[in-house]
VOPAGU-2260 file (C-alpha; in pm, 1 decimal, decimal comma):
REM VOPAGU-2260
SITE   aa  ch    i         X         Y         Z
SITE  UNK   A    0    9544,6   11838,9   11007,7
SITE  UNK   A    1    9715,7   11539,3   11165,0
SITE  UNK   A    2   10027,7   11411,6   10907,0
SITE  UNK   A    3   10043,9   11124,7   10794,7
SITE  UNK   A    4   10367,4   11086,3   10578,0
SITE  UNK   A    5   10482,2   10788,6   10345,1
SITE  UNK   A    6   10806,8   10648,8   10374,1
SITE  UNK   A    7   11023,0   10303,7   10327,8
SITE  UNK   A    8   10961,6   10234,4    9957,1
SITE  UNK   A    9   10582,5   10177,8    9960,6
SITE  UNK   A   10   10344,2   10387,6    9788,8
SITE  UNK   A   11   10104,5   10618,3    9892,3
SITE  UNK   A   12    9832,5   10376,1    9953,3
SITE  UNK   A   13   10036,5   10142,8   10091,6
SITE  UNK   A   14   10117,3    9939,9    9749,3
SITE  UNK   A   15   10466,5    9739,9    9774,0
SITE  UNK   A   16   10795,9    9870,0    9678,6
SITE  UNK   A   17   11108,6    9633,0    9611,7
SITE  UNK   A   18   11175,7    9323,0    9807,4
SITE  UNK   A   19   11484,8    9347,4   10019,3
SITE  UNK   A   20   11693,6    9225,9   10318,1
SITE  UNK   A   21   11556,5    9357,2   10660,8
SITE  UNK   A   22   11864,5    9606,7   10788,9
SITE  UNK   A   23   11879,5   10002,7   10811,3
SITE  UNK   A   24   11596,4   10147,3   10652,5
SITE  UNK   A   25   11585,6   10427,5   10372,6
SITE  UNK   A   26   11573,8   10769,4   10467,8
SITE  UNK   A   27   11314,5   10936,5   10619,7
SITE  UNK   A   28   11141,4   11198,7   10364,9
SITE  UNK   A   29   11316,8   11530,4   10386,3
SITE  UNK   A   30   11198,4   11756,0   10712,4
SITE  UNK   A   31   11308,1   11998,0   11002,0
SITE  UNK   A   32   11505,1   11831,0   11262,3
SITE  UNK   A   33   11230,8   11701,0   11496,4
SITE  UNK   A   34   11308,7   11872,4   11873,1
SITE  UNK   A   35   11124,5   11615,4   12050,3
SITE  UNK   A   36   11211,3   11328,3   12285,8
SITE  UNK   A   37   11391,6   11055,3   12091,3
SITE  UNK   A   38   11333,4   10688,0   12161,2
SITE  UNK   A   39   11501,7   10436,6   12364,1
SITE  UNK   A   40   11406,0   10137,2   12213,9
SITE  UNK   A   41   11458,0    9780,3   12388,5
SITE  UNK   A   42   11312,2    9445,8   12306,4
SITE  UNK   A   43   11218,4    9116,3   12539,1
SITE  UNK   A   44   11146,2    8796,8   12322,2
SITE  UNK   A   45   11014,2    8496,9   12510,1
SITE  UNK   A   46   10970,0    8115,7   12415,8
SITE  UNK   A   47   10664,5    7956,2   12531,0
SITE  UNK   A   48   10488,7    7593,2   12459,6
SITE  UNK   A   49   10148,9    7521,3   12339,5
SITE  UNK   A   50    9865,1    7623,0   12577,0
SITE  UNK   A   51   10126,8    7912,5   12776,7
SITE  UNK   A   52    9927,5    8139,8   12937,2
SITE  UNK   A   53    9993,1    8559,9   12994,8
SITE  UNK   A   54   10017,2    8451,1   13390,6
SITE  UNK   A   55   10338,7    8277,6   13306,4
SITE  UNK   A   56   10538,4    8505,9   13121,4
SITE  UNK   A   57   10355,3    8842,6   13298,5
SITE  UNK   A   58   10617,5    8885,0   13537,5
SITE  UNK   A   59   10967,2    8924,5   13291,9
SITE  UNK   A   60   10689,8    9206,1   13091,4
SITE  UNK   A   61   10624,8    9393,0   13413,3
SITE  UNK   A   62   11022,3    9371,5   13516,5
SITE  UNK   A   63   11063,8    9622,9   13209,2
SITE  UNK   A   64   10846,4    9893,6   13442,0
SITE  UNK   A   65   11059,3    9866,8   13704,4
SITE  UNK   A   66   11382,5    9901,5   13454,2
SITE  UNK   A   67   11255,4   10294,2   13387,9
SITE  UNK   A   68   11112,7   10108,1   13048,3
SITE  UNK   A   69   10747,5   10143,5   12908,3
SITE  UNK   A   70   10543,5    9899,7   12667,5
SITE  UNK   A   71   10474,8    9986,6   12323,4
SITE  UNK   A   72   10383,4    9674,3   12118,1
SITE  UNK   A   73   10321,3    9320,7   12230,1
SITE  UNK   A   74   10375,2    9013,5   11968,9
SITE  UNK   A   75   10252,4    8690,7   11929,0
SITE  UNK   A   76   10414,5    8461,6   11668,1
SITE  UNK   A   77   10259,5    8142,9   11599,2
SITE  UNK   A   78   10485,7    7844,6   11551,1
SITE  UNK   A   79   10507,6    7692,0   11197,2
SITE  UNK   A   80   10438,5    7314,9   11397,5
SITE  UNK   A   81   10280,3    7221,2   11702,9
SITE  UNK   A   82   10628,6    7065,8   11850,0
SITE  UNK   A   83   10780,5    7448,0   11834,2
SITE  UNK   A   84   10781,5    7626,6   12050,2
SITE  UNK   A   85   10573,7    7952,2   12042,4
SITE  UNK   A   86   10742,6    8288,1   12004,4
SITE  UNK   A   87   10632,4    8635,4   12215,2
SITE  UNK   A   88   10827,0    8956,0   12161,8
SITE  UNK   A   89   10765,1    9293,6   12351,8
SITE  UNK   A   90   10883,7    9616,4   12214,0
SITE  UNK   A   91   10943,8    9856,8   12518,0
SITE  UNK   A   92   11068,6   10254,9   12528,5
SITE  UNK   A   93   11285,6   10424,0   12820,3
SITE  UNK   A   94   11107,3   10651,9   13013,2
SITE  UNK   A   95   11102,7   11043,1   12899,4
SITE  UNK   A   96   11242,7   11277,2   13138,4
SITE  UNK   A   97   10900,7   11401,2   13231,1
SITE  UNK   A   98   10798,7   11047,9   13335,9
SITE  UNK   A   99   11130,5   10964,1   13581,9
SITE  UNK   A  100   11007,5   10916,0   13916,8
SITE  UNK   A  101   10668,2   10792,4   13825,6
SITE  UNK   A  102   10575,1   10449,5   13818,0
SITE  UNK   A  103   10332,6   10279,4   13609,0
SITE  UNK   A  104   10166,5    9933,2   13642,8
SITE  UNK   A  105   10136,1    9697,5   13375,1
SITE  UNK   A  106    9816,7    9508,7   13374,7
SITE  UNK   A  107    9649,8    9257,8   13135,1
SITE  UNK   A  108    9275,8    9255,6   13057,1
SITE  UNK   A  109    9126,7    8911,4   12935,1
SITE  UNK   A  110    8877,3    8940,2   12632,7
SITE  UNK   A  111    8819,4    8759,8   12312,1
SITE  UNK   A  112    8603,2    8802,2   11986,7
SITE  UNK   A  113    8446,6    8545,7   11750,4
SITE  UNK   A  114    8532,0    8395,9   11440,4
SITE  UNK   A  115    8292,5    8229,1   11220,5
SITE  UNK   A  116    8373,9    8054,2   10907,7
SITE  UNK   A  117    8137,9    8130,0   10556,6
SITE  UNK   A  118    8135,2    7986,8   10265,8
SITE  UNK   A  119    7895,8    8104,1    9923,4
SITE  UNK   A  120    7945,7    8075,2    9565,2
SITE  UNK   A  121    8263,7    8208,6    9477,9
SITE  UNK   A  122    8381,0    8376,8    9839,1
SITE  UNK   A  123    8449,0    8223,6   10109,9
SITE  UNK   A  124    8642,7    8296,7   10455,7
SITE  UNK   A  125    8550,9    8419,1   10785,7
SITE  UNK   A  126    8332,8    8694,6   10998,4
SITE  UNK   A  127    8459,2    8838,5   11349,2
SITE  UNK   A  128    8246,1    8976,8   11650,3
SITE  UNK   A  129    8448,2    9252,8   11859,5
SITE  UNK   A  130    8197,3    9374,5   12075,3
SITE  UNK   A  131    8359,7    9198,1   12360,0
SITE  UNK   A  132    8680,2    9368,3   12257,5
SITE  UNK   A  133    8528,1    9732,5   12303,1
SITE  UNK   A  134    8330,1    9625,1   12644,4
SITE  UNK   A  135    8668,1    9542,0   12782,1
SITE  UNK   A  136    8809,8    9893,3   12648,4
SITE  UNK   A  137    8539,3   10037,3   12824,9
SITE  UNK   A  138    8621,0    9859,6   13117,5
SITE  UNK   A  139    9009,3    9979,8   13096,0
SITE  UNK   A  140    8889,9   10352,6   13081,5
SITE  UNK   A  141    8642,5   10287,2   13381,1
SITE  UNK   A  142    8914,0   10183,6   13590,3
SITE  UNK   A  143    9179,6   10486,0   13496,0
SITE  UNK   A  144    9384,6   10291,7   13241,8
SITE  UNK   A  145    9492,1   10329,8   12921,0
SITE  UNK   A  146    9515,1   10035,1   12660,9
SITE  UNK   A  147    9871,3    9995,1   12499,8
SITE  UNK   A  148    9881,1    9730,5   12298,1
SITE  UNK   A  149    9661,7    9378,6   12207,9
SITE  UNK   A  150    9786,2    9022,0   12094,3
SITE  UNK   A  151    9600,3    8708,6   12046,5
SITE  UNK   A  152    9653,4    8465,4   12320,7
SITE  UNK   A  153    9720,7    8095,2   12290,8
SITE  UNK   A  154    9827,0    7873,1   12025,4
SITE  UNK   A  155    9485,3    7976,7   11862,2
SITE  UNK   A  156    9699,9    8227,1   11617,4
SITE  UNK   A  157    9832,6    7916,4   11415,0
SITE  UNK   A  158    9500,4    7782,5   11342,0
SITE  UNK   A  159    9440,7    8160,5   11210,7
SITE  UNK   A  160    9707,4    8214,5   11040,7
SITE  UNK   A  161    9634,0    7915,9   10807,3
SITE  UNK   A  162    9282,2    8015,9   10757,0
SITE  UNK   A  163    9378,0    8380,2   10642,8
SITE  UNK   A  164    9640,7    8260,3   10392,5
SITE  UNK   A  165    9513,1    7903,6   10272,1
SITE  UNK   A  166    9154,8    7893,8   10393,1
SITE  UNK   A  167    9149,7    7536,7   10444,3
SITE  UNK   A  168    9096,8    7333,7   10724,0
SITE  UNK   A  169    8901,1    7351,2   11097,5
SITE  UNK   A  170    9080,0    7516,8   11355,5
SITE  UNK   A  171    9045,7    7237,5   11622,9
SITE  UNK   A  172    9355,0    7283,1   11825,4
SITE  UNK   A  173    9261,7    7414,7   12165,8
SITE  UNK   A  174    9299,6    7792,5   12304,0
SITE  UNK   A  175    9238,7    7930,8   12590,6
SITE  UNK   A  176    8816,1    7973,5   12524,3
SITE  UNK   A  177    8601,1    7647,7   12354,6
SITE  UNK   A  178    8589,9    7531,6   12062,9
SITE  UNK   A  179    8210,8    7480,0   11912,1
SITE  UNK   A  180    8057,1    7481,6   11585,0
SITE  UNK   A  181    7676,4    7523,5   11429,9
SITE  UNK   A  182    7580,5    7169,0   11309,7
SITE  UNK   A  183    7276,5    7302,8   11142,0
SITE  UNK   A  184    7456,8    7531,1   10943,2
SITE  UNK   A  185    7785,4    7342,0   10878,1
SITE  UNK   A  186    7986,3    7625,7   11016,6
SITE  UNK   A  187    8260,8    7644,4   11252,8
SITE  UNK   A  188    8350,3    7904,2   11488,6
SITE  UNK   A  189    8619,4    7997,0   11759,7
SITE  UNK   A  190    8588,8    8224,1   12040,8
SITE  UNK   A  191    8896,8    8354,6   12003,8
SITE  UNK   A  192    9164,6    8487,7   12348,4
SITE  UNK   A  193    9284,7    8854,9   12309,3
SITE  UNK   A  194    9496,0    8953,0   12597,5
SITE  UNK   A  195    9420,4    9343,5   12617,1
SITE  UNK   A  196    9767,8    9517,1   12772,3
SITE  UNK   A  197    9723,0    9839,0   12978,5
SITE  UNK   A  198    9898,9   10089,8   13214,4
SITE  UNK   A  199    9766,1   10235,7   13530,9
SITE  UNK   A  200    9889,8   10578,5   13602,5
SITE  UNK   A  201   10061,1   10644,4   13852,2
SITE  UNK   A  202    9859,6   10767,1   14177,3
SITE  UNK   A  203    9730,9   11115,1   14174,5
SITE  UNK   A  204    9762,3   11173,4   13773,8
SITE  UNK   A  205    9633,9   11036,5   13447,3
SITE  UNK   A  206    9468,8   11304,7   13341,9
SITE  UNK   A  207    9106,0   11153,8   13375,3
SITE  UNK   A  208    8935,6   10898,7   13210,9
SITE  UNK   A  209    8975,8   10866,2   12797,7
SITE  UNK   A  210    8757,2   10781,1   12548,6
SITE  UNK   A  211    8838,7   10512,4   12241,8
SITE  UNK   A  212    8697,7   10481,5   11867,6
SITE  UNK   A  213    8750,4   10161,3   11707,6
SITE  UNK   A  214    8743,5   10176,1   11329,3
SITE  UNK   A  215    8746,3    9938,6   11060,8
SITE  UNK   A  216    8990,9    9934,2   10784,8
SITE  UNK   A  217    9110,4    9626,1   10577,3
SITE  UNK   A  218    9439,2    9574,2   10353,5
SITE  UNK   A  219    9307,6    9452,2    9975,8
SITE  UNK   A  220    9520,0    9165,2    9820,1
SITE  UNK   A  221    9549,8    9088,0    9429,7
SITE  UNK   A  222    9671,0    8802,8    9328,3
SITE  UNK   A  223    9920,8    8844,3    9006,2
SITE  UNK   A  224    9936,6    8507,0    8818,7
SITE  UNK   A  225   10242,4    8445,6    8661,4
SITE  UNK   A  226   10505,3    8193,0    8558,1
SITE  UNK   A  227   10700,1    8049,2    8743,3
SITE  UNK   A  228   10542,7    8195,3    9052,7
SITE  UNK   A  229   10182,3    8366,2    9138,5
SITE  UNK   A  230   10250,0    8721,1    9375,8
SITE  UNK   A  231   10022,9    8883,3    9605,7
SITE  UNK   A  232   10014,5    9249,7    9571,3
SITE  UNK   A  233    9856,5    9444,3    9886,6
SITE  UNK   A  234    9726,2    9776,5    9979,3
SITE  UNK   A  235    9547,0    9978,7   10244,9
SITE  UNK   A  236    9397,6   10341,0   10239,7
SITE  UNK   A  237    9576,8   10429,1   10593,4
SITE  UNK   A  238    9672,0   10787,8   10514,7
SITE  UNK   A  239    9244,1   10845,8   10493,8
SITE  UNK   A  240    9216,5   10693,3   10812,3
SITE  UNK   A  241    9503,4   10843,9   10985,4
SITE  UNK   A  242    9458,3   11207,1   10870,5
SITE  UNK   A  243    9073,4   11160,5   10935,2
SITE  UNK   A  244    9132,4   11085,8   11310,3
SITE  UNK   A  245    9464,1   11230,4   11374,9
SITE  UNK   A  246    9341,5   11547,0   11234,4
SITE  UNK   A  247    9094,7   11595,9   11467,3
SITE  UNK   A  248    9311,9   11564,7   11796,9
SITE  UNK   A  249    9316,1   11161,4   11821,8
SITE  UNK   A  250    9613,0   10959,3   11927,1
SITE  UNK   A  251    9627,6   10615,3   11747,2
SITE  UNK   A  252    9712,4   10363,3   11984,8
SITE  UNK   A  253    9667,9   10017,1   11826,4
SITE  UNK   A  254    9575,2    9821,0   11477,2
SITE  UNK   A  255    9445,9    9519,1   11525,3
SITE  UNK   A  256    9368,2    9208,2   11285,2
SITE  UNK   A  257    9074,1    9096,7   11401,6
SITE  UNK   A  258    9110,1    8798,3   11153,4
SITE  UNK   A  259    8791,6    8891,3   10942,2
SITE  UNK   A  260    8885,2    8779,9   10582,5
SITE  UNK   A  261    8729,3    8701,7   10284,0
SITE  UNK   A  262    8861,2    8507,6    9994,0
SITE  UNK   A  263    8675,1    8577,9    9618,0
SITE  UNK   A  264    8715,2    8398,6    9331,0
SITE  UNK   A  265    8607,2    8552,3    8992,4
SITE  UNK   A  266    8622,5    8337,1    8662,0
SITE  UNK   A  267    8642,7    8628,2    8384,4
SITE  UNK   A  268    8695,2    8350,1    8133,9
SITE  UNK   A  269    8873,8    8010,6    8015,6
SITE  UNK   A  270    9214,1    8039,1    8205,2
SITE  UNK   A  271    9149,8    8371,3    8328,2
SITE  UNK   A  272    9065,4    8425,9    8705,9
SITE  UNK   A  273    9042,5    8715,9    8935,3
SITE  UNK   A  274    9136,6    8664,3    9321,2
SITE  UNK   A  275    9105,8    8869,8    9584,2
SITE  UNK   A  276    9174,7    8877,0    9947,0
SITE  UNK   A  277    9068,4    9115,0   10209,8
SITE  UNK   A  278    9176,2    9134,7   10569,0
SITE  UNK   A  279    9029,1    9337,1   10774,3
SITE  UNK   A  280    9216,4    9571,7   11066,6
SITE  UNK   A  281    9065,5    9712,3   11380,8
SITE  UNK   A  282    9270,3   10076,5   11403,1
SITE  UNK   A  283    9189,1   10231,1   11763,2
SITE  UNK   A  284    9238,1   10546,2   11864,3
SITE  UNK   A  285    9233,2   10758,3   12189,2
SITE  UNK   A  286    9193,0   11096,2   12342,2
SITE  UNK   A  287    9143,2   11238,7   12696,2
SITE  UNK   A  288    8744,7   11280,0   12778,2
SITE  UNK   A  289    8859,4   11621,8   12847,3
SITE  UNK   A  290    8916,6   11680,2   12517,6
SITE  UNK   A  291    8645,6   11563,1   12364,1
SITE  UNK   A  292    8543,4   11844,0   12157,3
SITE  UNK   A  293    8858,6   11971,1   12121,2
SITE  UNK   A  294    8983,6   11905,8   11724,5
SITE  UNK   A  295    9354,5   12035,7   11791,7
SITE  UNK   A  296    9565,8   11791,4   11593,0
SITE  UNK   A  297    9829,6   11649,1   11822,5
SITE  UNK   A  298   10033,9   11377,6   11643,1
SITE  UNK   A  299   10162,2   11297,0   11340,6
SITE  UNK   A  300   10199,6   10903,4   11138,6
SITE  UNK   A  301   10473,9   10719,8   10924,1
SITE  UNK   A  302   10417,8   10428,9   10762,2
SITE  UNK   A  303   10768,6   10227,8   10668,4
SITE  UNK   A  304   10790,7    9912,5   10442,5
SITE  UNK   A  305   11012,9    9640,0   10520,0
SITE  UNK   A  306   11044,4    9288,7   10383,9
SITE  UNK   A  307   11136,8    8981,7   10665,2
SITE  UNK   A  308   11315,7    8678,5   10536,7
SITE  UNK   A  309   11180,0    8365,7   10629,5
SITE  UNK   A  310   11331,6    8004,4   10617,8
SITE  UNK   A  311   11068,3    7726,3   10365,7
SITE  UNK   A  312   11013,6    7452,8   10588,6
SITE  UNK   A  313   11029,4    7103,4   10340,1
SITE  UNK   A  314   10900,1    6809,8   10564,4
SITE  UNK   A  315   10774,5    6618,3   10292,9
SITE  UNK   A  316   10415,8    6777,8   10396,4
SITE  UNK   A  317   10309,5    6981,9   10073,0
SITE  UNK   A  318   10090,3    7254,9   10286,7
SITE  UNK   A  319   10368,7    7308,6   10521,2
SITE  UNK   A  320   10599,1    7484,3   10231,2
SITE  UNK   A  321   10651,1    7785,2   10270,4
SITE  UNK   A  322   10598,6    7826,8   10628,2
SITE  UNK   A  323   10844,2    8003,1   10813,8
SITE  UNK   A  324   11056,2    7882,4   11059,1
SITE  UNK   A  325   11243,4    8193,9   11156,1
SITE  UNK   A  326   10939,1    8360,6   11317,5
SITE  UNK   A  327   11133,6    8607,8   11530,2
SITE  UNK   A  328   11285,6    8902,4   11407,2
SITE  UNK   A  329   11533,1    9182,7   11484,4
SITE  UNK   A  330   11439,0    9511,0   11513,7
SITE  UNK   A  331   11678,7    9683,0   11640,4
SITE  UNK   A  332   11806,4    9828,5   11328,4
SITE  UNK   A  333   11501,6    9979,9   11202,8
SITE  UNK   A  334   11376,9   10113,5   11563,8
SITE  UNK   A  335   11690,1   10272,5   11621,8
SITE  UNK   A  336   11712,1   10445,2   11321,3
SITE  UNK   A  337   11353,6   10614,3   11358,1
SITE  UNK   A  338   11395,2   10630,9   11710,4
SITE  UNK   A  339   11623,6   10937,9   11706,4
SITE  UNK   A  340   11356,2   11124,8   11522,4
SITE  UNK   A  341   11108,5   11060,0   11812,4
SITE  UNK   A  342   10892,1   10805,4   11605,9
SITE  UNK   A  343   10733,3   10544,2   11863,7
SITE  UNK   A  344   10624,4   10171,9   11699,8
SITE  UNK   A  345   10277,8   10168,0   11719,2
SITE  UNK   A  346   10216,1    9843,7   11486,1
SITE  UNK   A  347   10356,9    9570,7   11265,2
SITE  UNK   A  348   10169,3    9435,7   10971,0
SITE  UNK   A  349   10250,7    9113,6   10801,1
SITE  UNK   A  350   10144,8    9087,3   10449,9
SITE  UNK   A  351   10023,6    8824,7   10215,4
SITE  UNK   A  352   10298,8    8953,1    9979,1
SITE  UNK   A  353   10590,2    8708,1    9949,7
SITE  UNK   A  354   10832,9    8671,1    9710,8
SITE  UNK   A  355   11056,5    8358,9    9680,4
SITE  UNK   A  356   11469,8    8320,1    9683,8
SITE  UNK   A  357   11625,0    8112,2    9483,9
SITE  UNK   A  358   11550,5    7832,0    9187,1
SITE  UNK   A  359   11314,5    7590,2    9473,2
SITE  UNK   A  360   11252,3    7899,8    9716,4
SITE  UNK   A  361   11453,0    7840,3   10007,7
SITE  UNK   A  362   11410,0    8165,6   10128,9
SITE  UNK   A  363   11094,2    8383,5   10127,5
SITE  UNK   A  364   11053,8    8753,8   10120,1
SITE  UNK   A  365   10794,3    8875,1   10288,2
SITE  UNK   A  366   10611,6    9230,5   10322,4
SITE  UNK   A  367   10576,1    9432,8   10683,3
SITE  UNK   A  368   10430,9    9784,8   10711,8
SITE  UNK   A  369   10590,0    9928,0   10991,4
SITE  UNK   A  370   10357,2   10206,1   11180,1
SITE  UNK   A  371   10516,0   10472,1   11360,4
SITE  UNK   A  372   10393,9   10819,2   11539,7
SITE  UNK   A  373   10515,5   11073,1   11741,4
SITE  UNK   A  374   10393,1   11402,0   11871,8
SITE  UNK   A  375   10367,5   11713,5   11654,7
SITE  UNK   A  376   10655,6   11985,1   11668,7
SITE  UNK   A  377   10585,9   12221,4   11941,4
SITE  UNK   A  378   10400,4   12005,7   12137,4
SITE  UNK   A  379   10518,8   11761,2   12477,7
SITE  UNK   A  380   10358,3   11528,6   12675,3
SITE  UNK   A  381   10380,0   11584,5   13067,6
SITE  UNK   A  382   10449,6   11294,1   13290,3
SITE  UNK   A  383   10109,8   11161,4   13283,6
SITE  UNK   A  384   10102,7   11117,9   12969,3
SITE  UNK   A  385    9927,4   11470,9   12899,1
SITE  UNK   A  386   10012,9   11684,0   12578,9
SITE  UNK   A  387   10113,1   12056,5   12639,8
SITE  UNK   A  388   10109,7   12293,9   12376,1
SITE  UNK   A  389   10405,4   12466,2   12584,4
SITE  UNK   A  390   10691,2   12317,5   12538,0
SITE  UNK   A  391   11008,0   12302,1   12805,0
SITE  UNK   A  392   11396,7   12290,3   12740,1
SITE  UNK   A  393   11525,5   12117,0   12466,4
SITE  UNK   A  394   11531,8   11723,9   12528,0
SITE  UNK   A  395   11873,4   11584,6   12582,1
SITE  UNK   A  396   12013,3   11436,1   12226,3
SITE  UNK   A  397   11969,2   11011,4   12165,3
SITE  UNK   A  398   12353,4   10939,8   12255,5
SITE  UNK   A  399   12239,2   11105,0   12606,0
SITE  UNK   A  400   11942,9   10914,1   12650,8
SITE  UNK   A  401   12133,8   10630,8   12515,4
SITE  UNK   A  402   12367,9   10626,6   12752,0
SITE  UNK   A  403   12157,7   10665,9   13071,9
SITE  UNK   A  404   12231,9   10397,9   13348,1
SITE  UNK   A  405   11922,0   10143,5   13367,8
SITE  UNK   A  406   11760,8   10079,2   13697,9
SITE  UNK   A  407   11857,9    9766,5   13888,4
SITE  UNK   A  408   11593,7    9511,2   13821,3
SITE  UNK   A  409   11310,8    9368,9   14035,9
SITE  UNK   A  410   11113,1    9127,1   13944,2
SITE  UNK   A  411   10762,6    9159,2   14066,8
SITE  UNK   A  412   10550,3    8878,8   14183,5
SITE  UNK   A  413   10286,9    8720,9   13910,5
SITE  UNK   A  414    9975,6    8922,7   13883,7
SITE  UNK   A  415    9688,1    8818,1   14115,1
SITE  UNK   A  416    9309,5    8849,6   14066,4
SITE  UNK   A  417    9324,6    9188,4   14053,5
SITE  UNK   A  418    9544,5    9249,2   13784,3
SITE  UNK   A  419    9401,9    8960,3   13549,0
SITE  UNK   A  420    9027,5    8981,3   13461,2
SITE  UNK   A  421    8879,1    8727,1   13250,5
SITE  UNK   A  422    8567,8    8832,4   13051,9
SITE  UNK   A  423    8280,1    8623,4   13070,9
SITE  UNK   A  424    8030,1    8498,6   12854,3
């Protein structure tokens, strides 16, 4: 089967360990020394304003390509007011050996999904509609391409944000798609911007066409009432998912939040209440078309818990405590140290688990879950992209790849029609 191994504190089902400063992570759990390539990890952050589009920051993401450098995770922060200035952050990898020489194209595919708002006795929250999402994977894998990573585009990921922790408020700022709501109904709803990032092989490889499976699987949140301070404690089955799909020759390529929540409220008795939260993550998966019916497990999964600090903002505004102000983060520690053992960044998860620092909470603690995969022992990908079961000479160590001069940069012009396509509805 496909392995999916627990490490960083957390437990099995992804249940919280101890709160701590972000920094070098525990140790990996005991195994061989992995022979495969190890990672190069380097990271691009970008500041935007409200209503930035992907045209205007496409270029410094597609510079990376021509650097010898290769996308693995794509970021949107939200700001924690409207006069801040919104936060991107890409997570790139040097080139393998195998792939020197070849040149991918990054391109961006335009899609969205929609959010409706709910509200019944005792629950209450929000639905999503990703059917858009999948037709523009299927339009990706028409074309040759292969997705790498998704983000939500626009300022539309603060409104969000609020709704999945508080669930309060309309989300009436404007995105990049329109606003409307049911007036029958008394519902609101958001057709929500994803920006859907892809590569194009290089010409004359890819190994054909692939196929995707999109699959559902939330994180559960308790609430622990206590004095002084109420926690959230969260957890998600990801080693059923993982081993399900990565046992049977899948690659996992991306997990989504597709902001689908639901808040319930259970009165048990006087002073005695039971709340839930559930989020709910879209966890997609690829394998070549060619390999369809072929269940060879391939790669194997880590997931690593970390806690971020963020800064309480006090403006005097009660629902703004507690947002964070330090919405950018350093990862250089953590990648680097999994890095050498091969393991590629698939995914970071925030949390609803937060614990304060300090007698008024100045500081707050907050859960990640950290995904991470790499290819099996004995097993290589070509340059394509392709896994072998043959594998050639020993990599070179990570102090070789390391030190490995970078390629001078160019910056390529912005992307025309051709690379950006909207979706249209």
């Amino acid at each position: 089967m496909g392995t999916a191994l627990s490490s960083g504190g957390g437990n099995r089902a992804g249940g919280p360990g101890a709160p701590g400063p972000q920094g070098p992570p525990r140790a990996l759990p005991p195994q061989p020394p992995y022979h495969g390539n190890p990672v190069l990890y380097r990271q691009m952050h970008i500041n935007a304003t409200y209503g930035t589009h992907v045209e205007q920051y496409y270029a410094q993401l597609a510079a990376m390509y021509e650097q010898g450098y290769r996308m693995l995770m794509f970021v949107t922060y939200p700001a924690a007011k409207q006069s801040e200035a919104l936060k991107f952050q890409g997570i790139f990898r040097r080139a393998f050996p195998a792939e020197e020489g070849r040149q991918w194209q990054l391109r961006v595919e335009k899609s969205s999904f929609i959010s409706k708002q709910f509200q019944s006795y005792g629950s209450y929250g929000c639905t999503s509609d990703s059917i858009h999402i999948v037709q523009a994977l299927k339009r990706i894998t028409d074309t040759g391409g292969r997705l790498v990573s998704m983000a939500l585009a626009g300022s539309i990921s603060t409104q969000l944000s609020w709704q999945r922790f508080l669930m309060v408020g309309e989300m009436e700022e404007e995105c990049e798609y329109p606003y409307w709501s049911d007036s029958v109904n008394k519902t609101s709803a958001n057709q929500v911007g994803v920006n859907l990032f892809y590569e194009m092989p290089p010409s004359g490889g890819g190994g054909g066409p692939y196929i995707y499976q999109v699959v559902p699987c939330p994180i559960s949140s308790q609430l622990n009432l206590g004095i002084p301070r109420h926690n959230w404690v969260s957890t998600i089955p990801w080693e059923t998912v993982i081993s399900q799909y990565l046992g049977s020759g899948w690659k996992l390529v991306e997990i989504f939040e597709d902001h689908a929540a639901s808040k319930n409220t259970n009165v048990q008795k006087m002073f005695s209440f039971n709340i839930r939260l559930q989020n709910n993550l879209l966890w997609i998966f690829e394998k070549p078309a060619s390999r369809r019916d072929d269940p060879t497990p391939l790669y194997e999964c880590t997931m690593v818990e970390t806690w971020k600090v963020n800064a309480v903002d006090y403006d005097g505004v009660f629902t703004n405590v507690g947002v964070s102000t330090n919405l950018s983060t350093n990862w250089d520690p953590l990648l680097d140290h999994y890095g050498r053992s091969g393991w590629q960044v698939v995914r970071i998860i925030d949390t609803p688990d937060a614990q304060r620092q300090g007698l008024v909470g100045s500081a707050i603690h907050q859960r990640q879950l950290v995904f991470f995969q790499r290819l099996r022992e004995g097993f290589v990908e070509d340059g394509f992209g392709n896994p072998s079961y043959l594998r050639p000479d020993a990599p070179p160590a990570y102090d070789e790849v390391h030190a490995a001069p970078s390629r001078p940069p160019i910056a390529p012009s912005a992307p025309g029609i051709h690379d950006l396509k909207s979706d249209k509805h």
